[in-house]
Structures are given as structure tokens and as C-alpha cells.
C-alpha positions as CSV (number, residue, x, y, z in Angstrom):
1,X,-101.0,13.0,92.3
2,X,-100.1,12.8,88.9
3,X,-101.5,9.8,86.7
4,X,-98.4,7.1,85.8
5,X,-99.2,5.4,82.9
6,X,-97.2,2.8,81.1
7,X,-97.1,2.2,77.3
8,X,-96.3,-1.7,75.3
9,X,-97.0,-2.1,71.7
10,X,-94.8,-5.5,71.8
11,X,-93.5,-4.1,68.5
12,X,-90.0,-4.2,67.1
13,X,-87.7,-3.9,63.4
14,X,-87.8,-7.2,62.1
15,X,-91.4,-8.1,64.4
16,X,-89.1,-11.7,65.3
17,X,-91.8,-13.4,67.2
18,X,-89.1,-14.2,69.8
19,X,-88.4,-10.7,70.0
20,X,-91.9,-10.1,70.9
21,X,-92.2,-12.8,73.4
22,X,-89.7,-11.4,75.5
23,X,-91.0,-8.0,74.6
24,X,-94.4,-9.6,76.0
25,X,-92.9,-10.7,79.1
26,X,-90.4,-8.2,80.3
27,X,-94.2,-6.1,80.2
28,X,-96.0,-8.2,82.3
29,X,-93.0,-8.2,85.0
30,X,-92.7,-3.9,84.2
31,X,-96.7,-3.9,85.4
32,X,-96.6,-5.9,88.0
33,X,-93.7,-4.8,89.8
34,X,-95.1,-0.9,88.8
35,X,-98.4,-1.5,90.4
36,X,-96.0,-2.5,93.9
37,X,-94.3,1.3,93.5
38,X,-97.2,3.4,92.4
39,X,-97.5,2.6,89.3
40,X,-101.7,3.6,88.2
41,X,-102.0,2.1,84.5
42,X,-100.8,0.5,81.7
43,X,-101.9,1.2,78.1
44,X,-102.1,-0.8,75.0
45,X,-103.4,-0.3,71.6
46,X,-104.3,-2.1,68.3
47,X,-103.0,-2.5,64.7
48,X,-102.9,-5.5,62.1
49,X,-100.6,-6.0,59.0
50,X,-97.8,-4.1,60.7
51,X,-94.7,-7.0,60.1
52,X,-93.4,-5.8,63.1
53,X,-95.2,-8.1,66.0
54,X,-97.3,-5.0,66.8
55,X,-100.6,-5.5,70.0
56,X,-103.3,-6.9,67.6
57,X,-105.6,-7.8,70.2
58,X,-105.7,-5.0,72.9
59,X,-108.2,-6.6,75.0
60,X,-106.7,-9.8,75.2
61,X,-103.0,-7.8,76.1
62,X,-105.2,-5.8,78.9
63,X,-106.3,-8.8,80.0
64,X,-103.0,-10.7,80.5
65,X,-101.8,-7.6,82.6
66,X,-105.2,-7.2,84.4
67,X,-104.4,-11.1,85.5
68,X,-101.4,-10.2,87.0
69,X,-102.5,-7.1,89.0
70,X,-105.2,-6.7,91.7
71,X,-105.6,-2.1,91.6
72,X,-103.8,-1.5,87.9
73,X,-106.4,0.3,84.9
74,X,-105.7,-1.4,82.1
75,X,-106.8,1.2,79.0
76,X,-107.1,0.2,75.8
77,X,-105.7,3.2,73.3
78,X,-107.5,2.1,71.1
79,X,-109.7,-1.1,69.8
80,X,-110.6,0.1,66.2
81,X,-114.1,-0.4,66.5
82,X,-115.1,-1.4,62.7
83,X,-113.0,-4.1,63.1
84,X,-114.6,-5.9,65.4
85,X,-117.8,-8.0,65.6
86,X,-119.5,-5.7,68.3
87,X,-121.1,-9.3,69.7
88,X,-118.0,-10.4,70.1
89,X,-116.3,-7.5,71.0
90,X,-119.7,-6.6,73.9
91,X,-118.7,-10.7,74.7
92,X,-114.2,-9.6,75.2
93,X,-114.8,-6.7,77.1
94,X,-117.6,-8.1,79.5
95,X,-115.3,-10.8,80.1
96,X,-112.0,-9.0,81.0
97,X,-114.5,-6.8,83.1
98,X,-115.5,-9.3,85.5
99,X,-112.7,-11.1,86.0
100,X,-111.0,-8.0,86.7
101,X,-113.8,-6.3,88.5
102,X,-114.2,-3.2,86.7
103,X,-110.6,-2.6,85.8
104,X,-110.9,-2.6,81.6
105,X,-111.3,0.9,80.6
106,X,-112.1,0.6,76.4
107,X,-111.2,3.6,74.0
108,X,-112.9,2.7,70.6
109,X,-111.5,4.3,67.7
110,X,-112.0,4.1,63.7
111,X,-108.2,3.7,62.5
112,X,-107.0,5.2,59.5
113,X,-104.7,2.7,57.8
114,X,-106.9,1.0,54.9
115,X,-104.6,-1.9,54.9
116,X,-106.1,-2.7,58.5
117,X,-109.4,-2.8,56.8
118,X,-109.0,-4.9,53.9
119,X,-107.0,-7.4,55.9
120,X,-109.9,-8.1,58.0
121,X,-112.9,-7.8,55.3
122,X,-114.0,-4.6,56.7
123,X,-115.2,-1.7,54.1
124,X,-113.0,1.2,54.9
125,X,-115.5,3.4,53.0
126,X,-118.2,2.5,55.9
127,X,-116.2,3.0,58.8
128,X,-118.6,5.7,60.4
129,X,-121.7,3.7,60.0
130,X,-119.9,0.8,60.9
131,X,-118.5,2.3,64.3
132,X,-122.3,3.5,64.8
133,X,-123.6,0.1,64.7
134,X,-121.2,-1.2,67.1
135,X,-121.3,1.4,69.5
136,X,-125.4,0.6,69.1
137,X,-124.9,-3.0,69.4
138,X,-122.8,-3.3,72.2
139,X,-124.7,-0.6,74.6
140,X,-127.4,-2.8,73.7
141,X,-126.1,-6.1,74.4
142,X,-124.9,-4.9,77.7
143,X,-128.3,-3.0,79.0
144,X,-129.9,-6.7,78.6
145,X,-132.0,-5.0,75.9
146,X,-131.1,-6.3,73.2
147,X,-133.0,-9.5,71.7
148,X,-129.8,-11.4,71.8
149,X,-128.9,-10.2,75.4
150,X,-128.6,-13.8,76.6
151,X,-125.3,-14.1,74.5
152,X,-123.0,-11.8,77.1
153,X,-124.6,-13.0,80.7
154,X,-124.0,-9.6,82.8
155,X,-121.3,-7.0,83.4
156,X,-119.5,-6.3,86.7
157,X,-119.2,-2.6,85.9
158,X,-122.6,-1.2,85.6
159,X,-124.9,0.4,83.6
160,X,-121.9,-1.1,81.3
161,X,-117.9,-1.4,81.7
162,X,-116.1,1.8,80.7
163,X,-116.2,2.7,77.4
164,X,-115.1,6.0,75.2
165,X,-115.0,7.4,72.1
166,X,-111.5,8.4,70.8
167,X,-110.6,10.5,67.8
168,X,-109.8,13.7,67.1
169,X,-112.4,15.7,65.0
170,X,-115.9,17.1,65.6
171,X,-117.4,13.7,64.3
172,X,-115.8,12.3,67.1
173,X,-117.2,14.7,69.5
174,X,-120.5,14.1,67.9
175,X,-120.7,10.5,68.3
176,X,-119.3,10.2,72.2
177,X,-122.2,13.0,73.2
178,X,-125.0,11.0,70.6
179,X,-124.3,8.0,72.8
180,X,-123.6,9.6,76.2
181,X,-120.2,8.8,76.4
182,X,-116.6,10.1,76.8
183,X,-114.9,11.3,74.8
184,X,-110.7,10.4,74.7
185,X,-109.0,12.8,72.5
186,X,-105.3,11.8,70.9
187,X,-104.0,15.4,71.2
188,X,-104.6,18.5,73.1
189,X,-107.5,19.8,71.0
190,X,-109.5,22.2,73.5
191,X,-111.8,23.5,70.2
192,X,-113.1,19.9,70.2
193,X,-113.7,19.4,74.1
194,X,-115.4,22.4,74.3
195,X,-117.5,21.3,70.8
196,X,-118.4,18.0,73.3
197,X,-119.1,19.5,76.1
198,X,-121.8,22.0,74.4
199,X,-123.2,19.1,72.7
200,X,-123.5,17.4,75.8
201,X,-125.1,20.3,77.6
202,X,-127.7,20.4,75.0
203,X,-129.0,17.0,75.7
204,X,-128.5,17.1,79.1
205,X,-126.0,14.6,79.5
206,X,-122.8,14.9,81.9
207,X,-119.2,15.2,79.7
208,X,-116.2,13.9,80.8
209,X,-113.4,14.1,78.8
210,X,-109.9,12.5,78.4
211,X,-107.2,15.2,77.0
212,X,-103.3,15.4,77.0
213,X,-101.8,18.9,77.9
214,X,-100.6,21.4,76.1
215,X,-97.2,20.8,78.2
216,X,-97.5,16.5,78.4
217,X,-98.6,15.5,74.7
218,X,-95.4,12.5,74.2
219,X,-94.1,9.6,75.2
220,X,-91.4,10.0,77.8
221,X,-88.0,7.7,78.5
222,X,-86.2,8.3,82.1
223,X,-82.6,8.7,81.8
224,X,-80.4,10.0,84.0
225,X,-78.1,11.5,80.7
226,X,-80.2,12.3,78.0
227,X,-78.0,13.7,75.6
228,X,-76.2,10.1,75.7
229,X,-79.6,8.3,76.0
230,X,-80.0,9.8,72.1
231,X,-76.6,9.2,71.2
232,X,-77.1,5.0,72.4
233,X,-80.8,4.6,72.8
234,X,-82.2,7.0,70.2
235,X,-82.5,4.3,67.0
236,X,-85.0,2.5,69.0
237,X,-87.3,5.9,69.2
238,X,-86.5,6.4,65.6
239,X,-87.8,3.1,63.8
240,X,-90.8,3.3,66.2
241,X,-91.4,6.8,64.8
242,X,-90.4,6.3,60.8
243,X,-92.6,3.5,61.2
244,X,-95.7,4.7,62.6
245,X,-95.6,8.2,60.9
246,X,-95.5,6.3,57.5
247,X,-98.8,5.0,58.1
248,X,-100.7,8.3,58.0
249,X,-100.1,11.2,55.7
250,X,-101.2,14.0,58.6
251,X,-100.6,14.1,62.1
252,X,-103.8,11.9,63.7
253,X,-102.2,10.7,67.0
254,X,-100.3,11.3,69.6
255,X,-97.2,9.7,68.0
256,X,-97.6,10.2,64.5
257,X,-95.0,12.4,63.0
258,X,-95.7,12.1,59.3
259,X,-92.7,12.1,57.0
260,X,-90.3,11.8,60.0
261,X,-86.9,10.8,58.3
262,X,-84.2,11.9,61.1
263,X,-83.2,11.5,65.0
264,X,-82.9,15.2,65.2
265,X,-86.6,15.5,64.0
266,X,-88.2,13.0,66.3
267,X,-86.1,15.5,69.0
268,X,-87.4,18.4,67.5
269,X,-91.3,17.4,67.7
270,X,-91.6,16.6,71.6
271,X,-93.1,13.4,70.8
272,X,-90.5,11.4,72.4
273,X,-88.3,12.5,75.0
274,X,-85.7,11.3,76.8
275,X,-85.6,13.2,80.2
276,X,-83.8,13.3,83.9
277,X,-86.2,12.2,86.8
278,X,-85.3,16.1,87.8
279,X,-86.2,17.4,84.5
280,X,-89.7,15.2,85.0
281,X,-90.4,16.5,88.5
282,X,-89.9,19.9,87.7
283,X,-91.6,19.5,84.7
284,X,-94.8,18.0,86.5
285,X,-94.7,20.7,89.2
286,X,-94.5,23.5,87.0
287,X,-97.9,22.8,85.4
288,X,-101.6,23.2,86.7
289,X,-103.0,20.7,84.9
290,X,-100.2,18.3,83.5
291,X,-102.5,14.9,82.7
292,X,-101.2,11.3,82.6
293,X,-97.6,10.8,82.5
294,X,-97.0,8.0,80.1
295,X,-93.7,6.3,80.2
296,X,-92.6,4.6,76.9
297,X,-90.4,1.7,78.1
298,X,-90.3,-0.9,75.6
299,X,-90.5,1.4,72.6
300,X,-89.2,0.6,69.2
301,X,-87.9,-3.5,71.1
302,X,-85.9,-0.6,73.6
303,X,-83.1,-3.5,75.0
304,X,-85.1,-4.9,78.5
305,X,-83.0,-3.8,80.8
306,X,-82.4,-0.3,79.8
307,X,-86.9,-0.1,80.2
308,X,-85.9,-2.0,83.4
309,X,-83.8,1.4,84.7
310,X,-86.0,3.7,83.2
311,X,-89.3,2.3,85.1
312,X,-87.3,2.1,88.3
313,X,-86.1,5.8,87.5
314,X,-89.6,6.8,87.5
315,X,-90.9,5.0,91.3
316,X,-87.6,5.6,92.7
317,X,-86.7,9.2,91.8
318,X,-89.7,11.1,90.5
319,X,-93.2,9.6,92.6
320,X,-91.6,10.1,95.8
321,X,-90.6,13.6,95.0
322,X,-94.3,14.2,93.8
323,X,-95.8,12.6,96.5
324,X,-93.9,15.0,99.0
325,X,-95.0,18.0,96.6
């Protein structure tokens, strides 16, 4: 069975913190009514000095969905490690891990946009050593090592609550396999798994790695006419992807489409996609080894009920068709 994951940022154009409350709570009712139909995970991620209302505290927005669920994954995509206090961040996570009993899966990441850095004090220059300490720190922290252990009193998840490295360069695949953990890559990049996984076989550690397809590496939107889904619903997709592909001057995730300017170019990329729950199905089926399907539902403040359709699109129309192969 394919994995169904379900994307919120909260963001939208003007970031109206209205906007975002509703955005906010049309997410929480999305998840919790998913999880009823099938529905595996939901995915958040972090940025700061964005204007537009984006998540700016992942593991706090995990939590609020991990409250309202009793199965659902919540993964964070990512915390950007430097950012945090790794006491305080060891502290979050351990948190949100027992009270959901294991159900806070943690991709840390260094982030790119300098902006982020200076708005929270942090020295962009030092991200690598900095993500090195708190990766240190907090495996520390957890293992009741450390000389501060008292500070976080125990995890549910043990030896510690799921935690990965994510990137998308060898440095990245040399710091998940330094500290025996997995690696979550933001685009198909087999030369970099396979970089991991020798790494790990050299010290004798187990890899497990996170990778999007060469077939599944978007965001997708269930409509039952795409053509007239782009013509209607297609702004929304395009501010979310002018937006986020101004903030980096190469492609570095799995959204970023630097310099992106027009609607026909977002379509050209495959980033985004609007497609028929036929289209999905077929899609799905026709690859060995498709990896999460991540719906988009919210994107770019996307009007409620038009996510609304698209979600239902998705239990109603495409999971039972997988489920009966």
C-alpha cells in the first residue's frame, strides 16, 4: 500500500493572520477526518521571516495534529537544526513523543536562507558545526548520558524518538552515517544514498534511507479536470512557487524552482500537479517503487473547500482502487 501523506505550511499572499487561522484549522479537520479514510501522515516544515504566516514551529504544528489523532505520523520536513537550542529542542520533541507514544518522526535540516539565521542570532557561517553540536547534544540528552540528563525526564520511543538527517549533498550523507542515523533526502538523488549506505557499511551500522522516486518527486492536487483546475486554481500553486523558489538561487528541495516567473513553468517542472484520481491510480500502479504520495491541499491559502474535494478525491477514488490492486 502506497504511503498517503498530507502537506500544510499554513502559508498564504498577504500571511493575514486570519487567513492562517483558518488555514490552521481547516488542517486539523483535513487530518483528522484523513486518518478515518486511510490517511498515513501529515507533514509539516519550518521557516521564519517569510511575511506570509509560514509553520515556524514544526514541532509544536505536529503536535497539534498528533493531539487530534490516535495512528497518524506526524513528520517534521524539516526543523532547521542550527536554529534551535538542542536542550530545548531534545526537551520539544521528547515531549510530543510521549504524549503521542512514538508518533513524532524529526527530519533535521541546516536551511539555506541567511535571513532565517540572522533573525534568530544564529551564525550562518557555522551552520555545520552548529548542526554537529545539536545532533551531539540531543543524542546525548536522550541516552541519559549526558550531565544534564535530568533536564528531559525519559522518552517513549527508545533508544531515542525518530530522528533523521535531511539534506541533499554528501555532507549530509556523512553526518546521518557519523551519528547512525537516517538519512531523508529532498530529491531523488541515488549517487547520495548509495554514498550513505557505503559509509554505513563501513562502520557497521544499518542504513535506512528516506528518498522520493524518480516518477513521485512533487506535490500533487486531485481534481477531477485538471486543465480547468490550472485555469481557476493554478494562482494559488504559483505564488506558493515564486515565493519559495525566490529564496534559493539553485534547486535545494523538493519545491524549489528557482527563478520560477510563470504558470506554464511551474507545469512544466512536475513540481506541482494537478491530476485525476485515474491519472493518480494509474500513475501509482505503473511504478515499482513509487514512495509517499504527498497531497498538497492547502497550498499557496488554496480556498478550503476546494482542499476539502481534493482530500475526499484521494480516500474516495484512488485508496480504494489501490487497496483492491
Amino acid at each position: 500500500m502506497v504511503l498517503t501523506v498530507l502537506r500544510f505550511n499554513f502559508a498564504s499572499p498577504q500571511g493575514n493572520p486570519r487567513t492562517q487561522g483558518e488555514l490552521i484549522r481547516a488542517a486539523l479537520e483535513l487530518v483528522q477526518w484523513g486518518e478515518s479514510r486511510g490517511i498515513a501522515t501529515v507533514s509539516v516544515d519550518e521557516h521564519h521571516a517569510s511575511g506570509h504566516g509560514w509553520s515556524c514551529n514544526p514541532i509544536m504544528a505536529a503536535s497539534m495534529f498528533l493531539a487530534r489523532t490516535s495512528r497518524l505520523i506526524a513528520s517534521v520536513d524539516c526543523a532547521l537544526g542550527p536554529l534551535w537550542n538542542p536542550v530545548r529542542l531534545a526537551e520539544d520533541i521528547a515531549l510530543v513523543d510521549n504524549m503521542s507514544r512514538g508518533r513524532l518522526h524529526t527530519t533535521i535540516g541546516l536551511g539555506y536562507r541567511t535571513v532565517e539565521y540572522d533573525s534568530l542570532g544564529a551564525d550562518f557561517s557555522r551552520r555545520g558545526p552548529l548542526m554537529d553540536a545539536l545532533i551531539e547534544r540531543m543524542l546525548s540528552i536522550w541516552s541519559g548520558a549526558d550531565p544534564d540528563a535530568g533536564i528531559c525526564t525519559g522518552t517513549w520511543t527508545r533508544p531515542h524518538p525518530p530522528l533523521y538527517v535531511g539534506g541533499g549533498v554528501r555532507a549530509t550523507a556523512r553526518r546521518a552515517a557519523r551519528f547512525g542515523l537516517p538519512l531523508s533526502l529532498a530529491d531523488h538523488l541515488p549517487d547520495i544514498a548509495a554514498y550513505y549506505r557505503r559509509l554505513c557499511g563501513e562502520a557497521g551500522i544499518a542504513p535506512f534511507v528516506i528518498m522520493p522516486s524518480a516518477t513521485n518527486r512533487g506535490m500533487i492536487f486531485l481534481h477531477q479536470d485538471p486543465d480547468r483546475a490550472w485555469a481557476e486554481l493554478g494562482e494559488h500553486i504559483l505564488w506558493e512557487a515564486v515565493t519559495y523558489g525566490a529564496w534559493s538561487s539553485e534547486s535545494r528541495s523538493l519545491m524549489h524552482l528557482p527563478g520560477v516567473q510563470t504558470l506554464e513553468q511551474v507545469k512544466a517542472s512536475g513540481r506541482y500537479r494537478f491530476l485525476t484520481p485515474a491519472e493518480l491510480v494509474a500513475e501509482v500502479r505503473d511504478c515499482e517503487d513509487y514512495g509517499p504520495l504527498v497531497l498538497h491541499p492547502l497550498v499557496g491559502g488554496m480556498p478550503v473547500e476546494e482542499a476539502w474535494k481534493s482530500v475526499q478525491l484521494l480516500t474516495d477514488a484512488v485508496l480504494p482502487e489501490l487497496t483492491r490492486g
